[in-house]
FISELUM-191720 format. One record per atom (N, C-alpha, C): residue in three letters; y, z, x. Coordinates in steps of 0.001 Angstrom, whole numbers, padded with zeros to 6 digits, always signed. Layout:
# FISELUM-191720
ALAYZX ...
//
This chain:
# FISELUM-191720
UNK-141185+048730+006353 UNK-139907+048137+006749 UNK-140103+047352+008041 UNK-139623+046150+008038 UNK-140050+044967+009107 UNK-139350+045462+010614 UNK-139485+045927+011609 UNK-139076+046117+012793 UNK-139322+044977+013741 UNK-137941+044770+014267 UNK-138166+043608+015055 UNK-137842+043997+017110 UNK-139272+043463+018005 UNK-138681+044077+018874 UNK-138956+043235+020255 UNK-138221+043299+020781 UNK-137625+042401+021900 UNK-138713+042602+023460 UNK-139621+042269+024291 UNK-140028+042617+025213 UNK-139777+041938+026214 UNK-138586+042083+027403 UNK-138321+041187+028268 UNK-139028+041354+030011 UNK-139666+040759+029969 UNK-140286+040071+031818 UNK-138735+040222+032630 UNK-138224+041300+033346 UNK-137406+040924+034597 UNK-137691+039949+035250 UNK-138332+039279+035079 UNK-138430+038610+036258 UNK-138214+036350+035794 UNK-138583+035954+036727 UNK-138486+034086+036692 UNK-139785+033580+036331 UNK-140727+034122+036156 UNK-142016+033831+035678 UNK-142417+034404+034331 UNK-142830+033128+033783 UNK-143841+033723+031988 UNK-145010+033596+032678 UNK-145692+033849+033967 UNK-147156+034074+034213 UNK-147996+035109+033083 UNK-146995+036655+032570 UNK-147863+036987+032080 UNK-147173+037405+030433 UNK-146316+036960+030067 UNK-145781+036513+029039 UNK-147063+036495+027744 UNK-147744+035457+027760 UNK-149220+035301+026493 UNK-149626+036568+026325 UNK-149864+037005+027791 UNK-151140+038404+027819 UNK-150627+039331+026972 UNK-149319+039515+027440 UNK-148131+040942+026697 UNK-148464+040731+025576 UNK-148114+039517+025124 UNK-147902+039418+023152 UNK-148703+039512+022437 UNK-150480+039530+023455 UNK-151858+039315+022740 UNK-151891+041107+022615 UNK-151369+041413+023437 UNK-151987+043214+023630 UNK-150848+043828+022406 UNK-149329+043588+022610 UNK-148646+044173+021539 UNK-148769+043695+020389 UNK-149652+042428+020368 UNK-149717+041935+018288 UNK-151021+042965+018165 UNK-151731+043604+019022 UNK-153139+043957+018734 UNK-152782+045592+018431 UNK-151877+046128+018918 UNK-151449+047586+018710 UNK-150722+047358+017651 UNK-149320+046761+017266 UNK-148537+046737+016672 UNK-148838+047268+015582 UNK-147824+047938+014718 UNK-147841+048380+013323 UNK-147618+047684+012724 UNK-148129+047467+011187 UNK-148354+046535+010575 UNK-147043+045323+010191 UNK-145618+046146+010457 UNK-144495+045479+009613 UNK-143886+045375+011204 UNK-144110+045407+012115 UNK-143610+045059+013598 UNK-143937+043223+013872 UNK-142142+042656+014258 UNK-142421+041556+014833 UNK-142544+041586+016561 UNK-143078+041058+017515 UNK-142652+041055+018509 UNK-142484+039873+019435 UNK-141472+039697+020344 UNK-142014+038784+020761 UNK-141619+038793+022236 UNK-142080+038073+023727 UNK-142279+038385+024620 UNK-140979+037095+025320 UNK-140285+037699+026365 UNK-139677+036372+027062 UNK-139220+036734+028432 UNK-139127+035948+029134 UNK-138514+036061+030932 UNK-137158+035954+030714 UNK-136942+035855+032459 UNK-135539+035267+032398 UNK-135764+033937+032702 UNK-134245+033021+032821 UNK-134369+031626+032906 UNK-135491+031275+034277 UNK-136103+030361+033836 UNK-136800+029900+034973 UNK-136238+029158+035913 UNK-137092+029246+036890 UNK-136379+028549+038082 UNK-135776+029233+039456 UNK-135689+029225+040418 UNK-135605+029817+041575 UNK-135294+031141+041450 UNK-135842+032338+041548 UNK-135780+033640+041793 UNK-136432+034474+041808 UNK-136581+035588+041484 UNK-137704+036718+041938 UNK-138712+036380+040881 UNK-140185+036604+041339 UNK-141458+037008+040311 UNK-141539+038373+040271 UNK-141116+038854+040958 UNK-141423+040629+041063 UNK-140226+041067+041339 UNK-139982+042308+041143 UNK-139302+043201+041377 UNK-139337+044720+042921 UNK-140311+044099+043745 UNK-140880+044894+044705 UNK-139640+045487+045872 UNK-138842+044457+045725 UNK-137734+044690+046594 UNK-136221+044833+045848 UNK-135984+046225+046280 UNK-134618+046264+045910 UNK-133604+045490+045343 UNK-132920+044754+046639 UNK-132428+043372+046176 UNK-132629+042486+045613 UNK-133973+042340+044849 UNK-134499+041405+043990 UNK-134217+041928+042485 UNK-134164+043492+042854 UNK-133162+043911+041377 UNK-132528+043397+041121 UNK-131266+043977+041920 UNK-130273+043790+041774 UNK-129813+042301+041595 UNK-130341+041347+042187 UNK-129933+040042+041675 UNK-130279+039864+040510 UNK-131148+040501+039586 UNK-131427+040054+038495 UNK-130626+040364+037361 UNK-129873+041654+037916 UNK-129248+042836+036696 UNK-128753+041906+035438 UNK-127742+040652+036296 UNK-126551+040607+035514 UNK-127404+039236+033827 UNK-128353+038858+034806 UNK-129188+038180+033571 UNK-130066+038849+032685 UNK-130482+040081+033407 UNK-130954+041140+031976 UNK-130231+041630+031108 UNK-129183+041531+031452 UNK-127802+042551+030411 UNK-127876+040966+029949 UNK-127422+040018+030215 UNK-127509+038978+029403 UNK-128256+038775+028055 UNK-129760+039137+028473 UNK-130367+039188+027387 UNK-130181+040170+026628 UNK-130205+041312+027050 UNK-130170+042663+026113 UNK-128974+042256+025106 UNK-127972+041640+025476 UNK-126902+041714+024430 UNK-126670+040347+023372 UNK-127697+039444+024068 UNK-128312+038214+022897 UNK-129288+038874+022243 UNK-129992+039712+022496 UNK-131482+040217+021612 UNK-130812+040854+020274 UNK-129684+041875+020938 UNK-128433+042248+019455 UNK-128121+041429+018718 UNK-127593+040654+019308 UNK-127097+039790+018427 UNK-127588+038288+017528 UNK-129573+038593+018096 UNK-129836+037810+017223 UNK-130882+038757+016016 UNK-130671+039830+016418 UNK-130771+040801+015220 UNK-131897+041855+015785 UNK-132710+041852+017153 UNK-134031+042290+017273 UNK-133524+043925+016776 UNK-133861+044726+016319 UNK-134310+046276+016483 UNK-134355+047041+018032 UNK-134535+046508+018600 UNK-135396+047123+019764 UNK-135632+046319+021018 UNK-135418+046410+022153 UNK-135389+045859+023532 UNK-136378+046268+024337 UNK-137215+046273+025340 UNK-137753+046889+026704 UNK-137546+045945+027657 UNK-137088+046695+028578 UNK-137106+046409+030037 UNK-138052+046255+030558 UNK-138903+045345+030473 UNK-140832+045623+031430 UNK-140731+045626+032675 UNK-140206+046850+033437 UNK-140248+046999+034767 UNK-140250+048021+035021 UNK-141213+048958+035734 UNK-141378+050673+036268 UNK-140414+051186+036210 UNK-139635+050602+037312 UNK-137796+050956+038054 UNK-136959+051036+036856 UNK-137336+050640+035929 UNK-136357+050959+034623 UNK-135393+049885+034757 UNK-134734+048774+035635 UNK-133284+048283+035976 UNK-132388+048152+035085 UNK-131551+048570+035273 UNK-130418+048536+034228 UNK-130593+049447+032762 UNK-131321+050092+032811 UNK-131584+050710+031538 UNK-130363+051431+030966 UNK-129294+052466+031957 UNK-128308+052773+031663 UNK-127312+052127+030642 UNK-126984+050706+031895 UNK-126282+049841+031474 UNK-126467+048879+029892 UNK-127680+049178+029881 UNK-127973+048124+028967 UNK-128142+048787+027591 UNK-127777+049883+027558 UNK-127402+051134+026594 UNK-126434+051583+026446 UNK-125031+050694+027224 UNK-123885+050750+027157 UNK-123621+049435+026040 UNK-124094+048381+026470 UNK-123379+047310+025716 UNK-124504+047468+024444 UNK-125328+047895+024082 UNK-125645+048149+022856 UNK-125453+048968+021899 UNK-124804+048187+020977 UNK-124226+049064+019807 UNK-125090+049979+018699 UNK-125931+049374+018353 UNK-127107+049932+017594 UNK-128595+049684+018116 UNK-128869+048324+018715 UNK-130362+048030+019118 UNK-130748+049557+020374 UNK-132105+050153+019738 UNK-132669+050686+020921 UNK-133112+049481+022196 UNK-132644+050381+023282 UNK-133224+050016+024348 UNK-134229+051153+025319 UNK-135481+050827+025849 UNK-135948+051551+026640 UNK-136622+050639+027578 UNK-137063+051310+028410 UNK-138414+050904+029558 UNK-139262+051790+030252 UNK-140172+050767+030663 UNK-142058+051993+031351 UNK-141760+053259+031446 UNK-140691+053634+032550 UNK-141167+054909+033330 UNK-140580+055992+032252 UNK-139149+055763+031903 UNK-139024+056326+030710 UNK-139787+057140+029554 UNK-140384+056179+028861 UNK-140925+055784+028214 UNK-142354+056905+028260 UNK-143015+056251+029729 UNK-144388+056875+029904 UNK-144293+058171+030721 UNK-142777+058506+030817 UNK-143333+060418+031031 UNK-143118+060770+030027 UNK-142132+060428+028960 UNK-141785+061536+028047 UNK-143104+061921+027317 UNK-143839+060592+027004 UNK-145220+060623+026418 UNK-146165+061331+027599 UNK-146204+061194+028467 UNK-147367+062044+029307 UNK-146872+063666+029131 UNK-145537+064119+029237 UNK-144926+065323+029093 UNK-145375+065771+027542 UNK-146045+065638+027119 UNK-146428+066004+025680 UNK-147949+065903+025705 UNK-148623+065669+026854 UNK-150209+065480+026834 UNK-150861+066569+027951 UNK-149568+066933+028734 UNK-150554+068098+029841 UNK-149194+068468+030871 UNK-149252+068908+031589 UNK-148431+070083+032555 UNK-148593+069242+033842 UNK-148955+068326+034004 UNK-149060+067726+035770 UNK-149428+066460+035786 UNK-148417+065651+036713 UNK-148803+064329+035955 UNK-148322+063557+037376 UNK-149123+062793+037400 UNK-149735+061542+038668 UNK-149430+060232+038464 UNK-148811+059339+038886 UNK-148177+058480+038998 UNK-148668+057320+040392 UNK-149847+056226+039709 UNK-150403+055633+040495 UNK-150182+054258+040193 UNK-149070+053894+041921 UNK-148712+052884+042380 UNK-148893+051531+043129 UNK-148216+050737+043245 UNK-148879+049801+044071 UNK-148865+050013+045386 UNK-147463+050132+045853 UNK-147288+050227+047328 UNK-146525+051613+047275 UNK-146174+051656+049155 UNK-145696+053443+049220 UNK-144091+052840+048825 UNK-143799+051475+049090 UNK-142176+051422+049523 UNK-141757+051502+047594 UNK-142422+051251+046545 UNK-141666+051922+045015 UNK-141680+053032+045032 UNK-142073+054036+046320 UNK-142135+055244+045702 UNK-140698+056093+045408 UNK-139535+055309+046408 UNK-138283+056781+046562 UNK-137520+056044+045363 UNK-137799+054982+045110 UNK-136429+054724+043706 UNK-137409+055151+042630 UNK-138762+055102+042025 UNK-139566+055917+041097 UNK-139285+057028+041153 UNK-139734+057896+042047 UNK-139144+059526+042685 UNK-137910+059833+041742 UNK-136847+059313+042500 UNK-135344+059012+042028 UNK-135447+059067+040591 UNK-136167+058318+039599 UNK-136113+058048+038300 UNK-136763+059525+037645 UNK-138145+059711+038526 UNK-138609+061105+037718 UNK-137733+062079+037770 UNK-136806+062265+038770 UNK-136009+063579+038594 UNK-134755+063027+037610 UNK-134081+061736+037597 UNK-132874+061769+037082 UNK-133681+062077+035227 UNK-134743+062099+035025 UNK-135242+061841+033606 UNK-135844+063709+033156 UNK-135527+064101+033982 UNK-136429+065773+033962 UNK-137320+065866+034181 UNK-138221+065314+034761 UNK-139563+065371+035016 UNK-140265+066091+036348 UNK-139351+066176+037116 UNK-139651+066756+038897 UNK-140544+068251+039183 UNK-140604+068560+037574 UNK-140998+069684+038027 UNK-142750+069625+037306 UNK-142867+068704+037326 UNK-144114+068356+036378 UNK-145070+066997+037457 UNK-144192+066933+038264 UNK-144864+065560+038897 UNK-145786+066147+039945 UNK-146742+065739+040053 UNK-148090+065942+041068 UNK-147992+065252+042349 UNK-147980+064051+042149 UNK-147969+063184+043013 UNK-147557+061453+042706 UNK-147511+060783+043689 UNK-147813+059558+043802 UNK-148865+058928+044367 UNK-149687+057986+044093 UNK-150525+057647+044611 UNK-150653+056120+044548 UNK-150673+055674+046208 UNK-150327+053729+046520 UNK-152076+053372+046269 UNK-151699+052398+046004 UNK-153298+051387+045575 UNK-153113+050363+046993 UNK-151872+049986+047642 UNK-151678+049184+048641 UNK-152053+047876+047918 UNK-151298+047513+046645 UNK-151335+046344+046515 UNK-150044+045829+046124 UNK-149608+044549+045687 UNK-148224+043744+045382 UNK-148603+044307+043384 UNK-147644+043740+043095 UNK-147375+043621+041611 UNK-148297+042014+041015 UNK-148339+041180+042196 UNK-149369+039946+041792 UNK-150821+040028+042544 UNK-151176+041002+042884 UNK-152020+041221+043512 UNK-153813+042256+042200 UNK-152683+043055+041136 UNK-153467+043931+040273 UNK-154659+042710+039587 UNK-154090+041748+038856 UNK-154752+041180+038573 UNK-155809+039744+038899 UNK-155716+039664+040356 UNK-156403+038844+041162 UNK-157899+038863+040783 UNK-158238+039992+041395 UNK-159575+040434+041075 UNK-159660+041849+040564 UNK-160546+042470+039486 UNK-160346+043270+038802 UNK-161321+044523+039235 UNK-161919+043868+039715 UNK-163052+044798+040483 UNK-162733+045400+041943 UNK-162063+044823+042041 UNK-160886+045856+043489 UNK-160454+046805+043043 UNK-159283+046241+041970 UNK-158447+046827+041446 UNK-158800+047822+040648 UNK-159834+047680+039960 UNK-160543+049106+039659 UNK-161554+049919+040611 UNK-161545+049203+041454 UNK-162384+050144+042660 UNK-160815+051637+042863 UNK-159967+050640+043124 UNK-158729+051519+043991 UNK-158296+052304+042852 UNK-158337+051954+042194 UNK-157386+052737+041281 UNK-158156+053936+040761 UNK-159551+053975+040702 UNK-160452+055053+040109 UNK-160430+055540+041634 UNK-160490+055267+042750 UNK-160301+056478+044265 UNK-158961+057586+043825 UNK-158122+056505+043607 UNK-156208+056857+043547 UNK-156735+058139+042284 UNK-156999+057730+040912 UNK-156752+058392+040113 UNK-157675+060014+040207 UNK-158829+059539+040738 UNK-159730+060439+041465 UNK-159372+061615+041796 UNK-158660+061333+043000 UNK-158304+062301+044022 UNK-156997+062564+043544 UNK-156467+062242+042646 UNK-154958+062515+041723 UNK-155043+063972+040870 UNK-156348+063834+040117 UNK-157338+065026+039505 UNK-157584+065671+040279 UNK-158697+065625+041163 UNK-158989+066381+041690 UNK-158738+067421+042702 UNK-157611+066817+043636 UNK-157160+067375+044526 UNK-155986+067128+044599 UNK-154677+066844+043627 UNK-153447+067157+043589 UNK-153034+067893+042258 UNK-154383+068080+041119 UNK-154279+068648+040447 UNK-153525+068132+038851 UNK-153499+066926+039086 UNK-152880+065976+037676 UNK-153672+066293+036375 UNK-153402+066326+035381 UNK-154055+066265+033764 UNK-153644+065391+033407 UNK-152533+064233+033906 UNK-151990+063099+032901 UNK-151786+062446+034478 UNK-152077+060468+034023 UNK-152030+059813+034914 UNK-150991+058835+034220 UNK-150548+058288+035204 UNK-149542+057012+034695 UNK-149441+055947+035664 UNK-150017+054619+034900 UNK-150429+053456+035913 UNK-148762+053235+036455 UNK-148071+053458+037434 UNK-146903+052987+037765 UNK-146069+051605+037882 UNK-146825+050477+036824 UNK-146733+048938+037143 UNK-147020+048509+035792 UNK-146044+047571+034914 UNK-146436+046796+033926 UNK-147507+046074+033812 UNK-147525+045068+035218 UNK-149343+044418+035306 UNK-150312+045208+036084 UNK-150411+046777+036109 UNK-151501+047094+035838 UNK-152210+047110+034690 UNK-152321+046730+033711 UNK-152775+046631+032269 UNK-153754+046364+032231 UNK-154681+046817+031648 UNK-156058+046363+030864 UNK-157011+047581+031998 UNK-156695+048365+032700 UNK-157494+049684+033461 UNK-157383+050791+033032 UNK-156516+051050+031871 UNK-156252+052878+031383 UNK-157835+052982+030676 UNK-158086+052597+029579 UNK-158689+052912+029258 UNK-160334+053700+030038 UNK-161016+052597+031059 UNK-161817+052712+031712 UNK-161811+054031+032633 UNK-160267+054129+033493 UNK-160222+055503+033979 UNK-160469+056265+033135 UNK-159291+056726+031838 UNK-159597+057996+030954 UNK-160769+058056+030519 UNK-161989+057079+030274 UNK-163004+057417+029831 UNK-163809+058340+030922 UNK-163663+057534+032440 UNK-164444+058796+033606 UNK-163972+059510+033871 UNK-162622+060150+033879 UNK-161931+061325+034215 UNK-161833+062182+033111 UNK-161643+061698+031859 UNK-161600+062614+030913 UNK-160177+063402+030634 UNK-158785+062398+031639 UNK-158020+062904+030890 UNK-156789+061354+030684 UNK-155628+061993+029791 UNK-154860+060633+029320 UNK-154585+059610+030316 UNK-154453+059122+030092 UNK-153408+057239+030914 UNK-153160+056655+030100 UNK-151910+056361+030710 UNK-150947+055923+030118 UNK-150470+054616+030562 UNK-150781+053595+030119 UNK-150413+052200+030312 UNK-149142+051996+030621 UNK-148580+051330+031211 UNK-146984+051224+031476 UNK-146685+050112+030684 UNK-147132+049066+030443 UNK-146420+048164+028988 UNK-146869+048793+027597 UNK-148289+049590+027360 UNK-147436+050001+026061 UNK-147635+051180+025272 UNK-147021+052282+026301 UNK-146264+052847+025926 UNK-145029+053183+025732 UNK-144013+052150+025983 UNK-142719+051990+026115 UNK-142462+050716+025058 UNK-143750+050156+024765 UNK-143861+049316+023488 UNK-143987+050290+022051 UNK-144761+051183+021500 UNK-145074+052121+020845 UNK-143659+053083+021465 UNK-143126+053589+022092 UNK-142063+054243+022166 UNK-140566+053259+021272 UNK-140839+052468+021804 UNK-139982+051472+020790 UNK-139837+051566+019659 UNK-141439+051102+019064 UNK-141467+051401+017757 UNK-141113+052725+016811 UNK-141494+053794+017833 UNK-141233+054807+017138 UNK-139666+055240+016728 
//
C-alpha cells in the first residue's frame, strides 16, 4: 500500500534538502513516496540554534503541515531536534501523522537499552532538549548530554573533526556516564551513526531517520 510522506527543513535553506531525499529513497520501503522541502526562501533563519528563530518560524510550519493534508501526504516530520510545533501541528491535523527527531529517536532508543546519551552541538540546546526529554517520559532513562561545541552548519564542514568530536563525546557518554544507547541530537549530524556504533558496540540513532522510519511505521 503506497504511503506518502512529507519531510519538512524548518528552516529558509534547501542546502541540505538533495542529501535527505538520497538517504530516505535509500531506506525507504518499497511502496513509500517521499519527498523533501523548506520553508519559503528568502530572508530568515538557516538554523534553528536560537530560540527566537523558532519561534519566528512556527506560523510557516503549521502552514505547511496543513497543505501537506491537504494535498494528500500520509505523514509529516518536523526535521528539527526541538521538535517546534509538534503539539500544534497535531492539532490542525485531522488524519495525517505528524512527528519529529527527538520524539521519534527516544521512543526508539527506549526499546534498545536502559540509558541513553544525547550528543549535541552546543551547551545552549541543552535546557529546551532537557525540557522535551521529560515532557516525552524519558527523564528517568537519560544519562547525559554531551556538546561537540559546534553550530548546526558547522557538522558537515569537515568530517574528520566532526568525527574526531563526536567519537570523544560518544566515548566518554559509554564509558563514564554509563549510556547503552546514543542519540546524535541534530538532523545534520547524519552520515556518523553508523561509524560510532561500529567502535562502541552499542545503537545510534540518527536523528533524520529515525523519525523518517517512525513515520513509516
Amino acid at each position: 500500500m503506497e504511503k506518502r510522506i512529507l519531510w519538512i527543513n524548518p528552516v529558509t535553506t534547501d542546502l541540505f534538502n538533495t542529501i535527505f531525499k538520497s538517504e530516505f529513497d535509500r531506506i525507504k520501503q518499497a511502496g513509500t513516496i517521499v519527498d523533501v522541502v523548506s520553508l519559503t526562501p528568502g530572508p530568515g533563519p538557516t538554523h534553528l540554534e536560537y530560540n527566537c528563530y523558532e519561534v519566528m518560524l512556527m506560523p510557516e510550519i503549521l502552514r505547511v503541515i496543513k497543505k501537506a493534508e491537504e494535498d494528500g501526504y500520509d505523514a509529516a516530520i518536523i526535521g528539527c531536534f526541538y521538535d517546534p510545533v509538534l503539539r500544534a501541528a497535531r492539532e490542525i491535523s485531522k488524519k495525517m501523522v505528524v512527528t519529529a527527531p527527538a520524539e521519534a529517536s527516544l521512543h526508539i532508543a527506549a526499546t534498545l537499552g536502559e540509558s541513553i546519551s544525547i550528543i549535541v552541538g552546543r551547551r545552549k540546546w541543552i535546557p529546551e532538549m532537557r525540557e522535551n526529554v521529560h515532557k516525552y517520559g524519558f527523564a528517568d532513562k537519560l544519562a547525559s548530554f554531551k556538546s561537540l561545541d559546534m553550530g548546526v552548519h558547522d557538522f558537515q564542514k569537515d568530517h574528520q573533526v566532526t568525527m574526531q568530536r563526536m567519537r570523544e563525546a560518544a566515548r566518554e557518554a559509554v564509558e563514564k556516564d554509563g549510556a547503552n544507547v546514543l542519540v546524535l541530537g541534530c538532523t545534520i549530524e547524519f552520515g556518523f551513526y553508523r561509524e560510532i556504533q561500529e567502535e562502541l558496540g552499542v545503537p545510534v540513532i540518527d536523528a533524520s531517520l529515525a523519525p523518517f522510519k517512525y513515520a513509516e511505521f
